[in-house]
N, C-alpha and C positions, 0 to 999 in steps of 0.2 A: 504494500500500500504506500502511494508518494502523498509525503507529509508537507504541507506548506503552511505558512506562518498562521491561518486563521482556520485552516479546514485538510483532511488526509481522504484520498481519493481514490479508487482503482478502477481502472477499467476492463470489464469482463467481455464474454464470449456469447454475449444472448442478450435481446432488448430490454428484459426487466433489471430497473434502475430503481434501485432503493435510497434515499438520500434523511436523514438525520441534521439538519442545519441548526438546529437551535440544541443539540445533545452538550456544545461547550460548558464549560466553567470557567477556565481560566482565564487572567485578563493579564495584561502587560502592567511592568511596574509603575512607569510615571501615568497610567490610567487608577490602578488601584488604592496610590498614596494618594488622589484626588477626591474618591467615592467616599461618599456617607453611607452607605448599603452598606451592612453585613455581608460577609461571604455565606452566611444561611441563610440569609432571606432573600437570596437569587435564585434558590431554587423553585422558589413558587413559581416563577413565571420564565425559568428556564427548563429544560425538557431533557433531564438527567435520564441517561440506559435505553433512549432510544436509539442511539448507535449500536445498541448491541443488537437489533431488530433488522439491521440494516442486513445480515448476513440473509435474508430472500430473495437479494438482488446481485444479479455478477456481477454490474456496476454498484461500486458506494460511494457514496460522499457523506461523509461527518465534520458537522462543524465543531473546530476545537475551544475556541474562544466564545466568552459570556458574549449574549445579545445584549448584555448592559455595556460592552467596549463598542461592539458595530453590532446591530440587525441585519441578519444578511436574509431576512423575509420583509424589510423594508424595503421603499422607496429609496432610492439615493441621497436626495434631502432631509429623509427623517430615520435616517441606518441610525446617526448620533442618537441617543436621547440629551437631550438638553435641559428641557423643562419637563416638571413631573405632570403636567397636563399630557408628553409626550409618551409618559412609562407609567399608564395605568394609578395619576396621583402619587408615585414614587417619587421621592425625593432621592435623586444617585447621586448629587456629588455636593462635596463639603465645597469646594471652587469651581465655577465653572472653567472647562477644560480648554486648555491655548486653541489656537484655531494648526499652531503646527499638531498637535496630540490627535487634533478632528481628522486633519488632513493625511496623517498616519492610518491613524481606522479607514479611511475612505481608499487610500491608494487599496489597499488589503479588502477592502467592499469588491474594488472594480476587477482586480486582480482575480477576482471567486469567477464575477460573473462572466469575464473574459475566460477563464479557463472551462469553465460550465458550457458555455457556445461551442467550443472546441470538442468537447468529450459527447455533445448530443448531436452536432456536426457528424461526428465519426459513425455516432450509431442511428444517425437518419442515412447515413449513404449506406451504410450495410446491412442495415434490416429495413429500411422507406418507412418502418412504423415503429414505435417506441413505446412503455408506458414507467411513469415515474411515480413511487411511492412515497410522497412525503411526510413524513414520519413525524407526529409530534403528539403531547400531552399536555390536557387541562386543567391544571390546580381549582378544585371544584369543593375545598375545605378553605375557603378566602381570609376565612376569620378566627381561624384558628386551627387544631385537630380534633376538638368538641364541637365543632362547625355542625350543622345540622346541613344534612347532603340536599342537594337544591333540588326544586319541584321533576319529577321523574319526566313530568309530558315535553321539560325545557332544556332537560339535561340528558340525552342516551347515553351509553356508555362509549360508545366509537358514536363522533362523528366523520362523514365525510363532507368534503366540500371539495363541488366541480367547477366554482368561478365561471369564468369563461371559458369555457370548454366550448366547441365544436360537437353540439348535441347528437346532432344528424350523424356524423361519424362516430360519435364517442358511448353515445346513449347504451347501446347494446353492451359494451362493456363496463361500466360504469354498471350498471345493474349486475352484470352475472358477479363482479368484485361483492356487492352488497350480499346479495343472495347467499353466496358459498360461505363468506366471514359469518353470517347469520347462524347459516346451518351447523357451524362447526363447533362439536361437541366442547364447551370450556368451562371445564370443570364439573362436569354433570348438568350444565345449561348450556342458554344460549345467549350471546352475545347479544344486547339492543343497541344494533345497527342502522341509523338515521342518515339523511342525507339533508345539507345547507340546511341547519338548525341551529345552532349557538355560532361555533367561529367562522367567519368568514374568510374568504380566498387571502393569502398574503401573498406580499409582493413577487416569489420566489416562484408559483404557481404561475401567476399571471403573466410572467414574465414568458416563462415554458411557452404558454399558450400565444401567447402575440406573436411568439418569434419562431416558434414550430408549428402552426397552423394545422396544418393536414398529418405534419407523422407524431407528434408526442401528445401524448398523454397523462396529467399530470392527477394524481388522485391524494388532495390533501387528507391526511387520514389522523383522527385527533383522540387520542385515547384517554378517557380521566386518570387520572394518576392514581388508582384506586393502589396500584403494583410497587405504593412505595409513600413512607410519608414525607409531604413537601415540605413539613418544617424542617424536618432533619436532613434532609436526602437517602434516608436509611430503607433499601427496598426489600421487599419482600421477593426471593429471589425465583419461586417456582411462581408467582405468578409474572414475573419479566418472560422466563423462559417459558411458557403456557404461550402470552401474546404474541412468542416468536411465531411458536407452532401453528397458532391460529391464523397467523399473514402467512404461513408457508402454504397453507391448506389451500390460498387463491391462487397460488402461483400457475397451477394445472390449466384453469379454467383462464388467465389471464394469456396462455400459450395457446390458446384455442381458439379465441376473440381472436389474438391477431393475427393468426394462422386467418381466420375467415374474411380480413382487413385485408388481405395479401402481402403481411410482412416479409418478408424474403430470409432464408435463413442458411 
């Protein structure tokens, strides 16, 4: 796997691409000695052990560094968080940070998405069709670990979000994804699998979709962090490993869809 300063990547042998962007922690030092944030309370709304999910995809991509240094599911303009109107009423820094420190995070923004163009470049000329699993988790206990778990009709456990997707092409598969996750035995249940319900598309998806039009595929895929408590980051570790097997379960059905697409393989 080639490691670069904000994100470690590999490129595989088959169209399904699993990506983990928000899986970092770490942050650079002259960003760290600036934050008013704890290092525990990044994890609420950072997406710890989704990288290790990523292994359903030949391709991965995990991001290494906190979305409190750069957002790499943002806009270009709003990767920084600055102000906590911009980080969910967070307050992140004891100083706001030099405009060299932004400009550092940002070369490291463009440097992702330039690389990213490149590696779905490679796998639209050799499969014409792609699909990307974007991996992330909902801190869904906000107010504490005594939180009282939110209204079930407003919360599923997986959501999906299709943004701008390419319905016409994509619909058929974008359903059998929901269907199979559904069906798959976890833990003696069944997954409540919902589609554009609580999160919506970020930048990182949208992007996919504006610049791959016809071959990618991008399935934001948001799982409550039920598999780990967010105050501490302390996971419960057979249900990480359960969530793997549950996304490995689509994979069959995902190679079928674009077998019927006319992927090329």
């Amino acid at each position: 796997m080639n490691q670069h300063k904000i994100w470690e990547s590999v490129v595989g042998i088959d169209p399904i691409v699993a990506t983990a962007i928000h899986n970092g922690h770490l942050v650079r030092k002259e960003v760290e000695e600036l934050m008013a944030l704890k290092e525990t309370d990044r994890f609420q709304e950072e997406d710890p052990f989704t990288g290790e999910w990523t292994t359903v995809g030949s391709t991965r991509i995990i991001g290494i560094r906190s979305r409190f240094e750069v957002d790499l599911n943002r806009q270009r303009d709003k990767a920084v968080y600055i102000n906590p109107e911009d980080a969910w009423e967070i307050r992140v820094w004891k100083t706001s940070p030099s405009q060299e420190i932004i400009d550092a995070s940002l070369a490291e923004y463009d440097a992702f998405y330039s690389e990213n163009r490149r590696i779905f470049r490679v796998l639209e000329q050799k499969f014409k069709r792609f699909v990307v699993f974007d991996l992330h988790s909902n801190c869904f206990r906000r107010n504490g670990c005594d939180d009282l778990i939110a209204d079930l009709e407003l919360q599923p456990v997986v959501n999906i979000v299709t943004g701008i997707i390419n319905r016409f092409l994509w619909a058929p598969l974008v359903d059998r994804f929901i269907n199979d996750l559904s069906s798959y035995d976890f833990q003696g249940c069944s997954l409540d699998v919902r589609k554009n319900i609580t999160y919506k598309d970020g930048w990182f998806s949208r992007w996919i979709h504006q610049t791959f039009q016809e071959s990618g595929c991008c399935l934001s895929i948001e799982f409550e962090n039920f598999f780990m408590d967010g105050w501490t980051g302390i996971p419960a570790k057979k249900q990480v490993e359960d969530i793997q097997l549950a996304l490995q379960s689509t994979v069959p059905g995902m190679y079928e869809e674009l077998d019927r697409l006319g992927a090329k393989w």
